[in-house]
C-alpha positions as CSV (number, residue, x, y, z in Angstrom):
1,X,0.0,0.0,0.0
2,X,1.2,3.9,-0.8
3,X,-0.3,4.9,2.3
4,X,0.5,2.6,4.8
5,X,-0.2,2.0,8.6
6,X,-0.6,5.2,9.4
7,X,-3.7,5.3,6.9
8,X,-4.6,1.7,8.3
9,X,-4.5,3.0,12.0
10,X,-6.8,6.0,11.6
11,X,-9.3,4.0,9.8
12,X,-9.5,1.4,12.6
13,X,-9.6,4.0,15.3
14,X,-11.4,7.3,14.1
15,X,-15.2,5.1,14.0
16,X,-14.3,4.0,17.8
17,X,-14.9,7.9,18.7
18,X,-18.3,9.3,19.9
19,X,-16.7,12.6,17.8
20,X,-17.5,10.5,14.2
21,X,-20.5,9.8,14.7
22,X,-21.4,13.2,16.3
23,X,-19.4,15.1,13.1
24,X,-21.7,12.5,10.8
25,X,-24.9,13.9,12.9
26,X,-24.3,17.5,13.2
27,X,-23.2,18.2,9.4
28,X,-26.6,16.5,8.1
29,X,-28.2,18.2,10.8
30,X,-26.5,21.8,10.0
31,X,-27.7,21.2,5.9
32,X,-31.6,20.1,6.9
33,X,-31.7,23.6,9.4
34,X,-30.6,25.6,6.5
35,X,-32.8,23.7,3.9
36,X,-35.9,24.0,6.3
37,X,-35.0,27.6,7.2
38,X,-34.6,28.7,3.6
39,X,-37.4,26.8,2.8
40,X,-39.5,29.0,5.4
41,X,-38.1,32.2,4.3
42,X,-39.0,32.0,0.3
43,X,-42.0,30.1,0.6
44,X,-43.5,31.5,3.9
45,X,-43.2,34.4,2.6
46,X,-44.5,34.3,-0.8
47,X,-47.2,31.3,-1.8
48,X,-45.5,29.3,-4.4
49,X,-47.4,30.0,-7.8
50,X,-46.4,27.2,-10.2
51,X,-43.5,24.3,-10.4
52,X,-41.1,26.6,-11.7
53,X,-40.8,27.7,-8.4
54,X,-39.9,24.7,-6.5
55,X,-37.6,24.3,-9.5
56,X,-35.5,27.5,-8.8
57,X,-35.7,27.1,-4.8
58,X,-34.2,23.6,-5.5
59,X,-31.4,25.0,-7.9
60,X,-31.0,28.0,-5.5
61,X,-30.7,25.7,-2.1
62,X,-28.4,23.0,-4.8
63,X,-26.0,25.9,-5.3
64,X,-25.7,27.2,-2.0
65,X,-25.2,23.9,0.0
66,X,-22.1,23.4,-2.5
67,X,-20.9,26.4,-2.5
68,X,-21.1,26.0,1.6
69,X,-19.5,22.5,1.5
70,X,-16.5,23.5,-0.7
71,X,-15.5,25.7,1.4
72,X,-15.7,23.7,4.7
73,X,-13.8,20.8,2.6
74,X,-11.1,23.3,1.5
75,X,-10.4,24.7,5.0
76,X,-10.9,21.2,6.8
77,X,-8.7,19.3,5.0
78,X,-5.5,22.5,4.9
79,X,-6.0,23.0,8.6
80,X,-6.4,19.1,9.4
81,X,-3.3,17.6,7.1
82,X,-0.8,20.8,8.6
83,X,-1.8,20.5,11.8
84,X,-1.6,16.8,11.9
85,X,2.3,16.7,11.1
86,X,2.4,19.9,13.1
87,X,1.6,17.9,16.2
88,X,4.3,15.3,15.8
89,X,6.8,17.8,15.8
90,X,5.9,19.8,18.7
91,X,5.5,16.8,20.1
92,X,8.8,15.5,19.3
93,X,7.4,12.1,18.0
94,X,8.0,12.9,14.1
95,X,11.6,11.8,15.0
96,X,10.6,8.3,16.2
97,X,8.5,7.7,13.0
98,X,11.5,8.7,11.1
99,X,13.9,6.2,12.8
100,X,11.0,3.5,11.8
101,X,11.4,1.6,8.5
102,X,8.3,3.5,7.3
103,X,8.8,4.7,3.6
104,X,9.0,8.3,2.7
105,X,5.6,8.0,0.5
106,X,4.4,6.4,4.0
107,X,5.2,9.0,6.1
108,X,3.8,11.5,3.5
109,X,0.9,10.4,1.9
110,X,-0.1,7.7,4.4
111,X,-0.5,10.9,7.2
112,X,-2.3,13.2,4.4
113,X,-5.1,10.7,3.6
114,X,-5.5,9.7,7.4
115,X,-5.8,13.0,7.9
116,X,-8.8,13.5,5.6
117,X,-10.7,10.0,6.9
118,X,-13.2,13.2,8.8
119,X,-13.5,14.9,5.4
120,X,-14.0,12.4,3.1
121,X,-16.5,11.2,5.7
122,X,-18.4,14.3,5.6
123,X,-18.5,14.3,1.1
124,X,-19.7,10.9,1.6
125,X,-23.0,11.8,3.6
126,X,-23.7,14.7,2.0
127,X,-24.3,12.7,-1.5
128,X,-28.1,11.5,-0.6
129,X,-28.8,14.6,1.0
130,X,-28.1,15.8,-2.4
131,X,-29.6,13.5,-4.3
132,X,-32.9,14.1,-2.5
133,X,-32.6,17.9,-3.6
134,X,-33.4,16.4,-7.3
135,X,-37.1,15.9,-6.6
136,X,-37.4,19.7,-6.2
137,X,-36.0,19.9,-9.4
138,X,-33.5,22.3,-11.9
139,X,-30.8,19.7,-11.0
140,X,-29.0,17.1,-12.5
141,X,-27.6,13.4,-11.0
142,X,-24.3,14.9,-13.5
143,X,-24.0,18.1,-11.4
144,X,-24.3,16.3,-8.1
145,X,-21.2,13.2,-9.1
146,X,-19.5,16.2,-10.9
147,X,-19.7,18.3,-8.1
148,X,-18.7,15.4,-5.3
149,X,-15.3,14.6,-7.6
150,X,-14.7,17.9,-7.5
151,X,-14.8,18.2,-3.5
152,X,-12.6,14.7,-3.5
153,X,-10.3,16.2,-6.2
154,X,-10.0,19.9,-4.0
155,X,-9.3,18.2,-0.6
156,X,-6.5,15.6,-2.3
157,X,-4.9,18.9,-3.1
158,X,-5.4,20.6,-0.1
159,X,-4.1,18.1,1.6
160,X,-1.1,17.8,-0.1
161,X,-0.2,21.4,0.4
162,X,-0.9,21.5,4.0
163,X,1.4,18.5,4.3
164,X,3.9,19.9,2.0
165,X,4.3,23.0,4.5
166,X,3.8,21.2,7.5
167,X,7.0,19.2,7.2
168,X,9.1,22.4,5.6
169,X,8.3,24.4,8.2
170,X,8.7,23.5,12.5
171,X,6.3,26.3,14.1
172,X,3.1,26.0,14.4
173,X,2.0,29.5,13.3
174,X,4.0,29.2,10.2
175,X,2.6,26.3,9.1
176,X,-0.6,27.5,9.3
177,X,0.0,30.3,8.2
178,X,1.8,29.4,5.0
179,X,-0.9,26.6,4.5
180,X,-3.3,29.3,4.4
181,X,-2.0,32.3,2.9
182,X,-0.5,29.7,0.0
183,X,-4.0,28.7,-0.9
184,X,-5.1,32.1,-1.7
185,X,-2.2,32.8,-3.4
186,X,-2.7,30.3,-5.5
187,X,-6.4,31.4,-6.3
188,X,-4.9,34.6,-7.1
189,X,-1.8,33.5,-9.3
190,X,-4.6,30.9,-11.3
191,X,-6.7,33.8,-11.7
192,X,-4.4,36.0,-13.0
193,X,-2.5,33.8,-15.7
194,X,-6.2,32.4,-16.4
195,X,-7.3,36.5,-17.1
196,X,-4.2,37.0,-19.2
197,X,-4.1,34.0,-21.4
198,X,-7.7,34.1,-22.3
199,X,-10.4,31.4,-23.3
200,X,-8.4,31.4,-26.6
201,X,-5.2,29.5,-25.7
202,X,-5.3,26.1,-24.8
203,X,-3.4,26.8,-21.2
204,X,-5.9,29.3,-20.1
205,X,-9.2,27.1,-19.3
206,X,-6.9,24.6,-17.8
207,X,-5.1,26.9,-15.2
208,X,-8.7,28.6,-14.4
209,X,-10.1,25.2,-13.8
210,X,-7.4,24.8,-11.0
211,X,-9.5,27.5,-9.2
212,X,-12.5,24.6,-7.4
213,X,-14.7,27.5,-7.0
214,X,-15.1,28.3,-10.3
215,X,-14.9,25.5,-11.7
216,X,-18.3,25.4,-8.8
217,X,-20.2,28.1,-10.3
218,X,-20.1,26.1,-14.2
219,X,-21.3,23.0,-12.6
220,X,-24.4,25.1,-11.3
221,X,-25.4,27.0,-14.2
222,X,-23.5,24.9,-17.4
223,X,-25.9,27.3,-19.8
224,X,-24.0,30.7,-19.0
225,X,-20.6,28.8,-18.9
226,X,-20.8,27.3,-22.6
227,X,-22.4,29.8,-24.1
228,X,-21.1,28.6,-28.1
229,X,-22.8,25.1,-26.9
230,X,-26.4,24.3,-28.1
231,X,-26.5,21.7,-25.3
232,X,-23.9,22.2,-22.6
233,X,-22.8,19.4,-20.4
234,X,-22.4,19.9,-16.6
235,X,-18.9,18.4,-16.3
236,X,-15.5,19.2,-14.3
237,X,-13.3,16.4,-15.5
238,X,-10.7,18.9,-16.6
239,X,-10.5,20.4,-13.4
240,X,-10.3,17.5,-11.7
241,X,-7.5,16.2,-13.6
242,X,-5.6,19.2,-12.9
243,X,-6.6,19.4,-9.1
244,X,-5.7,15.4,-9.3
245,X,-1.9,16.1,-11.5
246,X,-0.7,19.0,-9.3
247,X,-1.4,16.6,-5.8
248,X,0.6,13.9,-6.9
249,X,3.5,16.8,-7.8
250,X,2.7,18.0,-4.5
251,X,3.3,14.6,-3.0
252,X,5.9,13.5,-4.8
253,X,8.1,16.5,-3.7
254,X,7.6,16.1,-0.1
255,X,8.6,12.6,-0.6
256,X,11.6,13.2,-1.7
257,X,12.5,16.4,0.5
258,X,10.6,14.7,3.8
259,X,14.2,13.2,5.5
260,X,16.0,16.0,4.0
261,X,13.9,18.6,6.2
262,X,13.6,16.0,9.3
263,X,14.8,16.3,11.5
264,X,15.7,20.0,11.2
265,X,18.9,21.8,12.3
266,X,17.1,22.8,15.7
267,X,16.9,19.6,17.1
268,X,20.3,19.4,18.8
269,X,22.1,15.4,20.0
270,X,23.7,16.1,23.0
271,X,27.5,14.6,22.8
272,X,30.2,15.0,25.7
273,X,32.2,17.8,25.4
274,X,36.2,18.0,26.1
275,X,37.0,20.5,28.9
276,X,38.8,22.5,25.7
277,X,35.8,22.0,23.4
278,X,33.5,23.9,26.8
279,X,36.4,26.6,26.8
280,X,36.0,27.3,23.6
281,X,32.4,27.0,23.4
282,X,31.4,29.5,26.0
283,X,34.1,32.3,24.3
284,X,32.1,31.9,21.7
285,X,29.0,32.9,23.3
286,X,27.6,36.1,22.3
287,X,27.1,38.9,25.4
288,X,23.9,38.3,27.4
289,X,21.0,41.0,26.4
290,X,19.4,43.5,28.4
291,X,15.9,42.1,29.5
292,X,12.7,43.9,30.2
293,X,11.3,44.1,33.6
294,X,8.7,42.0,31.7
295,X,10.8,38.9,30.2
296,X,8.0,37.4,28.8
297,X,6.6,40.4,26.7
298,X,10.5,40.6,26.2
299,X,10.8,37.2,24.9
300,X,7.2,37.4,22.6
301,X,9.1,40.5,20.9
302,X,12.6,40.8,21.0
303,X,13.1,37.0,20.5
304,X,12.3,34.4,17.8
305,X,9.8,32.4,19.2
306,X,7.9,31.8,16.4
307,X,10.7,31.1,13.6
308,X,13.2,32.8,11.6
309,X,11.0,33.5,8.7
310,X,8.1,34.8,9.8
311,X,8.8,37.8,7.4
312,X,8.2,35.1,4.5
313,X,3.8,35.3,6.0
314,X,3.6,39.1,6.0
315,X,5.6,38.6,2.2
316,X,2.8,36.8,1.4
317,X,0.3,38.7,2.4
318,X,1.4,41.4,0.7
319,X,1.8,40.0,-2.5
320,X,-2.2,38.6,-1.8
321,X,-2.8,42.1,-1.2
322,X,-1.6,43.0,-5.3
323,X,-3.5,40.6,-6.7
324,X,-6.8,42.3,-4.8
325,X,-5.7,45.6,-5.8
326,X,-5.1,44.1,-9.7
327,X,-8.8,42.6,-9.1
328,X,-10.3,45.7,-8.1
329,X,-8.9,47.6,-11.2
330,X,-9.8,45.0,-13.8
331,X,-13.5,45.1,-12.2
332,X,-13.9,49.0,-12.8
333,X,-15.8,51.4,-10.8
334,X,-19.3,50.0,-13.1
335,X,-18.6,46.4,-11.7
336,X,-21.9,44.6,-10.4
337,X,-22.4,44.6,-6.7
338,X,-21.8,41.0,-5.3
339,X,-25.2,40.2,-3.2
340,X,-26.4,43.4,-4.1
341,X,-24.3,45.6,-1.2
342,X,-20.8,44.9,-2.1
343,X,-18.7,46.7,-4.4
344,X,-15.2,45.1,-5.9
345,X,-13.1,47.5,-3.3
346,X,-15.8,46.2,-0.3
347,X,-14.9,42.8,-1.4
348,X,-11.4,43.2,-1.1
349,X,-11.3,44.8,1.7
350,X,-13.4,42.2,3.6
351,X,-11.0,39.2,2.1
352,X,-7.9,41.2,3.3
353,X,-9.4,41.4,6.7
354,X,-10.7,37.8,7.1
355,X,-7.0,36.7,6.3
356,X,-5.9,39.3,9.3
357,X,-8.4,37.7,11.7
358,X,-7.0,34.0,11.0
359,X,-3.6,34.9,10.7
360,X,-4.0,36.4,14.2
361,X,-6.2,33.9,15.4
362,X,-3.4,31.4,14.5
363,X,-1.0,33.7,16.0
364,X,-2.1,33.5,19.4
365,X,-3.8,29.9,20.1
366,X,-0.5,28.5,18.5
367,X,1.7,30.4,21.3
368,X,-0.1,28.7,23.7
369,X,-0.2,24.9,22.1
370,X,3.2,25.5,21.9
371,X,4.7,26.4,25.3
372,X,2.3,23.5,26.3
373,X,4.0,21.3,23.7
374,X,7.2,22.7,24.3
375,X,7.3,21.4,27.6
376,X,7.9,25.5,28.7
377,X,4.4,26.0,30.3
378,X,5.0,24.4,33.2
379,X,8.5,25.9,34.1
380,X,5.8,29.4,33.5
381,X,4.0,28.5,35.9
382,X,6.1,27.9,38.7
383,X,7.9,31.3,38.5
384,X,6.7,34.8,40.1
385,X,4.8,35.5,36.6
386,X,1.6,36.3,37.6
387,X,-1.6,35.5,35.6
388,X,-2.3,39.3,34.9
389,X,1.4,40.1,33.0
390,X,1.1,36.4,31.2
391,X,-2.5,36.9,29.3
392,X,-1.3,40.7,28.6
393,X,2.4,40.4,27.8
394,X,1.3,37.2,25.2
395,X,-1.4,39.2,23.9
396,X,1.0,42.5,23.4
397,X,3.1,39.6,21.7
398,X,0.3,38.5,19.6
399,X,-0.5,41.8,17.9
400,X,3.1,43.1,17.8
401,X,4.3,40.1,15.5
402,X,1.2,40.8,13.5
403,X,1.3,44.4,13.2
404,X,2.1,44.8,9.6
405,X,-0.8,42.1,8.7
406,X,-3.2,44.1,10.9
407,X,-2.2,47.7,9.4
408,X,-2.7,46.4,6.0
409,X,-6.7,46.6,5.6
410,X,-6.4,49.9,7.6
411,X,-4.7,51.4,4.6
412,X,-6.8,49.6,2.4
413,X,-9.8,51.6,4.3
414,X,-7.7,54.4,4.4
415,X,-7.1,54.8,0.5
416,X,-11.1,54.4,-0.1
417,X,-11.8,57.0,2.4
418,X,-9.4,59.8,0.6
419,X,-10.4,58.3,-2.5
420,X,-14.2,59.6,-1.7
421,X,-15.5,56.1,-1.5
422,X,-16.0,56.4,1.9
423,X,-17.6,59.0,4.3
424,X,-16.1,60.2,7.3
425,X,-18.6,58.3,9.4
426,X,-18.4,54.6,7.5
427,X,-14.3,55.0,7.9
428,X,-14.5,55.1,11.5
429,X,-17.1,53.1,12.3
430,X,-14.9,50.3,10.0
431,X,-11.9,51.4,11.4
432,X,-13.0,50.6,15.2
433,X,-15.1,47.8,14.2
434,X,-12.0,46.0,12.1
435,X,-9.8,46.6,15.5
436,X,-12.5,45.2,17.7
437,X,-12.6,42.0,15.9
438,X,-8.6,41.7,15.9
439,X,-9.1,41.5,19.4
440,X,-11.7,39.2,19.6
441,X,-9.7,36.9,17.1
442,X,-6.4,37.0,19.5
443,X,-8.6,36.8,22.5
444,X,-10.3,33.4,21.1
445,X,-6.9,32.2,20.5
446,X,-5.5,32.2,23.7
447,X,-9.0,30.9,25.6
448,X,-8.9,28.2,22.8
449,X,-5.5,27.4,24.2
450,X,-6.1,27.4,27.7
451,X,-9.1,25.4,27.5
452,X,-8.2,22.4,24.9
453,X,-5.2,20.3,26.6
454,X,-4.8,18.7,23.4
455,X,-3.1,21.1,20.7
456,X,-4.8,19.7,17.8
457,X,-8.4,20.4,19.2
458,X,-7.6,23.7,20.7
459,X,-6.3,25.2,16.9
460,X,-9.4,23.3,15.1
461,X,-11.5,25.0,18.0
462,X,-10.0,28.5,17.6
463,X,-9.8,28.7,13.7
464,X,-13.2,26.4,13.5
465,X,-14.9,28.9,15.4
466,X,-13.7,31.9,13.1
467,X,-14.4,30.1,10.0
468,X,-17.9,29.0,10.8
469,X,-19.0,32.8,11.8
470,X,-17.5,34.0,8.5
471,X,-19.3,31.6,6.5
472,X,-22.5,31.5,9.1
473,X,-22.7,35.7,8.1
474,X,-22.0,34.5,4.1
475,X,-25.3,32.1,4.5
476,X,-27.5,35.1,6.2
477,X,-27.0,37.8,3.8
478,X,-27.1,35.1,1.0
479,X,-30.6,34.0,2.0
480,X,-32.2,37.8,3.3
481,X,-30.9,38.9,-0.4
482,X,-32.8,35.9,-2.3
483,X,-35.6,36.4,-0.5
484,X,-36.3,40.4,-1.1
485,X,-38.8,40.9,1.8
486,X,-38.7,42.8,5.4
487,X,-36.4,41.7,7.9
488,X,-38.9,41.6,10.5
489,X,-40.7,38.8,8.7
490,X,-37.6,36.6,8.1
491,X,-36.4,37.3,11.4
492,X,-38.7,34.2,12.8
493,X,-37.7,31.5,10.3
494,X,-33.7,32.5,10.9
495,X,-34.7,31.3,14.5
496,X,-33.7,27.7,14.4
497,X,-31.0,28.8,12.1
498,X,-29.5,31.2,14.7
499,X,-30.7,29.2,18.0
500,X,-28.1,26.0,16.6
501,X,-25.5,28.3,15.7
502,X,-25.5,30.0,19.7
503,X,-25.3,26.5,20.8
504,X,-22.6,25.6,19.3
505,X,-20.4,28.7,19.9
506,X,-21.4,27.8,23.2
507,X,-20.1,24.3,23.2
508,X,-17.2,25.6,21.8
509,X,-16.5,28.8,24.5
510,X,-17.9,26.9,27.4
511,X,-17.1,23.1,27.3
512,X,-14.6,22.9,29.7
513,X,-14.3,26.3,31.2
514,X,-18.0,26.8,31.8
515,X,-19.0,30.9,32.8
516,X,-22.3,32.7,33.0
517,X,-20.7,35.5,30.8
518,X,-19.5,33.4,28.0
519,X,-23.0,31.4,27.8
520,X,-24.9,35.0,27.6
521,X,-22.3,35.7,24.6
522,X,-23.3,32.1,23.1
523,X,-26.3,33.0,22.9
524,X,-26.5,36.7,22.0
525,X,-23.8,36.9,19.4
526,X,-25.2,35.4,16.7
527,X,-28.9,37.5,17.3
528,X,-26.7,40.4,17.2
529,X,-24.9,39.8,14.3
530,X,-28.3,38.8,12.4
531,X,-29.3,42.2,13.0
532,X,-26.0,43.9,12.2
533,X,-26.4,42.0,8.7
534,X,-29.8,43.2,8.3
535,X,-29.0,46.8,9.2
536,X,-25.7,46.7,6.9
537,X,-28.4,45.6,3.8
538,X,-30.5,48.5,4.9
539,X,-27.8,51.3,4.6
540,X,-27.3,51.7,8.3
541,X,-24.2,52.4,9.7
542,X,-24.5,52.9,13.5
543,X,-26.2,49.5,14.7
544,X,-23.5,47.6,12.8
545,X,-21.0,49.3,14.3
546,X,-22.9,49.2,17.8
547,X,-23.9,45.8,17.3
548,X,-20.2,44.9,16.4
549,X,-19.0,46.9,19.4
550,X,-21.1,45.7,22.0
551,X,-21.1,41.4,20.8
552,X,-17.7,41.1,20.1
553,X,-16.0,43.7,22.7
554,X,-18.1,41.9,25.3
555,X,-17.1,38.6,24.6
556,X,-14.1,39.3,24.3
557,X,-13.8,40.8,28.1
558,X,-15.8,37.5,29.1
559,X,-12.6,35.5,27.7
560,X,-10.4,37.8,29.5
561,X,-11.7,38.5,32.7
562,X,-11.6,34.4,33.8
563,X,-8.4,34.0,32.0
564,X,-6.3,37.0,34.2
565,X,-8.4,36.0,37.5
566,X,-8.5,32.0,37.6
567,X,-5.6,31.6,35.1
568,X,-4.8,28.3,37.1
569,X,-8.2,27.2,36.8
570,X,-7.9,27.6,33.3
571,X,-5.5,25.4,32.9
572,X,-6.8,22.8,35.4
573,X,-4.8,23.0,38.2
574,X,-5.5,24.4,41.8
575,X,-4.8,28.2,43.0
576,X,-1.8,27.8,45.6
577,X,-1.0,30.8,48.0
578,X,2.7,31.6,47.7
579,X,4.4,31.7,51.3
């Protein structure tokens, strides 16, 4: 076998956890509440008048639910295959696999597919669910296999990249970063060449069919994407050859440069030194540094705790930055508004700053999973730091290192507002409401941290949790656009909607530090941020950025406040008096 026992291991063990069968439960469960909701707020609101109807709800609900799924696929299987490897090394066990006779095409491809066992799990069970969409009609049994090839296809090749950085790279952060950042890059490089070929030569359609979510939007309407076609066939077999040709690249370099990176230069073998070689050696050290009175804010800036290279992640952010900026000019200032509200600079601006909140997100729950990896917690907590300078000196670490990637949509916002595309109002209230949710971001980080033991469930946790708000506020506007009524009358059938989306936020904030602040946050936040959608689509600017203000800023004092006053709580140990 290519893959191995590693591939064999996970497939005996992940069904033995309650998790599978709960991840099985929920994700069928999360696609019938936004069937049954969307159902409720088209036809509740307007009687249905002929079959054509049902048709275009089915087609509508068909598109959405893939267009929902590709994206979970894409950042399941990036953050899942990176932070799998991650984990061996901060655990110092990717050493012992090396010293076994395991193959190199073991050790890569083997721990990419186990890795994805969850997500080809959840492609899997979404295929009837599918399937029963049909009866509604306006789809196709061709668009549905199409479509599920296509999500196999994009997480083989997300997979392979996360894998690919993961045993490059030995931090955490800069594996996920890199894993992330590279992905839109790549979206953006495909794009481009794609734009400056042209439909005409024969490399253009195959580098734009490298991009999965385009490839997405011909599989749902194959009429507007073969236009010169007097019957056009729903089909994405050339990009899923491509997706299919560039993994196997993809694993076939890390196969060869797997035992070349690993071990890496900074894991030292201690050997006996001569009393000369220890002369020598300590000559050679360098003169000790002055420290802050604050050595661990000292340490998160002055040192290089999170790598050499981190300048590489703010490189590439910037150069994701161009290709917005070439985006925005190709589009023109006549360029259709996406959902009807956004313009091509509003678009841009809001992908710049969901890359921000991840990248600082990452940021800060991997400096915790890492001093608790690192073996470096514990000596922490046994010195005079108290709880009050640790929280603050790692967040002041947290948005120092990121500084550049958090400045960057601040100009962007800036250059609209002298640009005249922005009033005076709007560019505050986007200013403060931007730096509100970089707090809330690192803040989640570090409570993700203290409350998950287990390194790989705190990051999914953390960057779960930001993802599924960003693409629960995509699904809102989505549906309150398509359905063109008042907001007070879709308001009830978004209950059940909203109500499972507060319960699992407050699974995720409360499950093992429980607080009676955090579950009030639970369970306002997403009724708040319904209504700072629905003011946004009106035109209003002060309840978003009041709404904004007072969810986020709130919850993000509810983190803060348990994690600077029962920090060793938090981490599950007892509070001790010092003598």
């Amino acid at each position: 076998m290519i893959a191995g026992p590693l591939l064999h291991r996970q497939l005996l063990t992940t069904p033995r956890s309650l998790q599978h069968y709960l991840l099985r439960i929920g994700f069928v469960a999360g696609i019938c509440v936004l069937l049954w909701t969307a159902a409720h707020n088209t036809f509740g609101l307007k009687p249905i008048r002929n079959i054509g109807d049902i048709a275009r709800f089915g087609s509508f609900m068909f598109g959405l639910i893939c267009s929902v799924q590709l994206a979970v696929v894409t950042a399941a299987s990036l953050l899942l295959s990176a932070g799998s490897v991650a984990q061996e090394k901060d655990r110092r066990t990717l050493i012992m696999l090396l010293m076994t006779d395991l193959r190199s095409s073991e050790l890569v491809i083997g721990k990419a597919l186990a890795s994805l066992v969850s997500v080809f799990t959840l492609i899997a069970i979404s295929a009837p669910v599918l399937v029963a969409l049909t009866m509604l009609g306006g789809i196709s049994l061709d668009q549905i296999l199409w479509f599920e090839l296509l999500c196999v296809a994009t997480a083989i090749v997300a997979a392979a990249w996360g894998t690919l950085v993961a045993y490059w790279r030995d931090k955490t952060f800069q594996t996920l970063a890199i894993t992330v950042l590279g992905a839109g890059l790549f979206v953006g490089v495909v794009e481009t060449l794609g734009a400056l070929l042209g439909e005409a030569s024969g490399i253009g359609p195959w580098l734009a069919g490298l991009n999965p979510f385009r490839t997405l939007g011909q599989l749902l309407d194959p009429l507007a994407a073969h236009t010169q076609v007097a019957v056009p066939v729903a089909t994405a077999m050339s990009s899923c050859v491509g997706l299919f040709v560039l993994a196997i690249a993809l694993f076939g370099f890390t196969c060869w440069k797997v035992r070349i990176w690993n071990p890496s230069r900074n894991v030292h073998i201690q050997v006996e030194e001569s009393p000369t070689d220890a002369e020598t050696s300590v000559s050679a050290v360098r003169s000790a540094r002055d420290v802050w009175e604050r050595p661990l804010l000292w340490r998160e800036v002055c040192t290089e705790a999170y790598g050499r290279r981190v300048g590489v992640i703010k490189a590439a952010y910037y150069v994701f930055l161009v290709f917005c900026m070439l985006w925005v000019a190709r589009a023109g200032s006549d360029a259709e508004l996406l959902l009807g509200s956004l313009t091509p600079a509003g678009v841009a601006f809001v992908g710049l700053s969901l890359f921000a909140l991840l990248l600082v997100n990452a940021q800060s729950v991997t400096s915790m999973t890492s001093e608790r990896d690192g073996q470096t917690l514990e000596l922490l907590l046994v010195t005079e730091v108290s709880a009050k300078e640790f929280i603050f000196s790692k967040l002041g670490g947290i948005l120092f290192n990121t500084k550049e990637v958090i400045a960057v949509p601040l100009l962007f916002a800036l250059s609209l507002f002298l640009r005249g595309a922005m009033t005076t109002e709007s560019f505050l209230f986007t200013v403060l409401g931007y730096l509100t949710l970089v707090c809330f971001a690192a803040m989640l980080g570090l409570h993700s941290g203290l409350s998950y033991s287990n390194s790989r469930s705190a990051i999914m946790n953390s960057l779960g949790t930001m993802f599924f708000l960003f693409v629960g506020i995509f699904v809102c506007i989505v549906l309150i656009v398509e359905a063109r009524a008042s907001y007070e009358m879709q308001f009830a059938p978004f209950l059940v909607f909203i109500g499972g989306g507060s319960l699992a936020l407050w699974l995720g904030l409360t499950r093992h530090n429980p607080s009676t602040a955090l579950t009030i946050c639970a369970f306002s936040l997403p009724f708040l941020t319904f209504y700072a959608i629905a003011s946004f689509l009106l035109g209003h600017s002060m309840p978003v950025f009041i709404s904004v203000l007072a969810t986020y800023g709130f919850t993000t004092v509810a983190m803060l406040v348990p994690a600077i006053s029962s920090f060793d709580i938090a981490l599950g140990r007892s509070s001790l008096d010092r003598g």
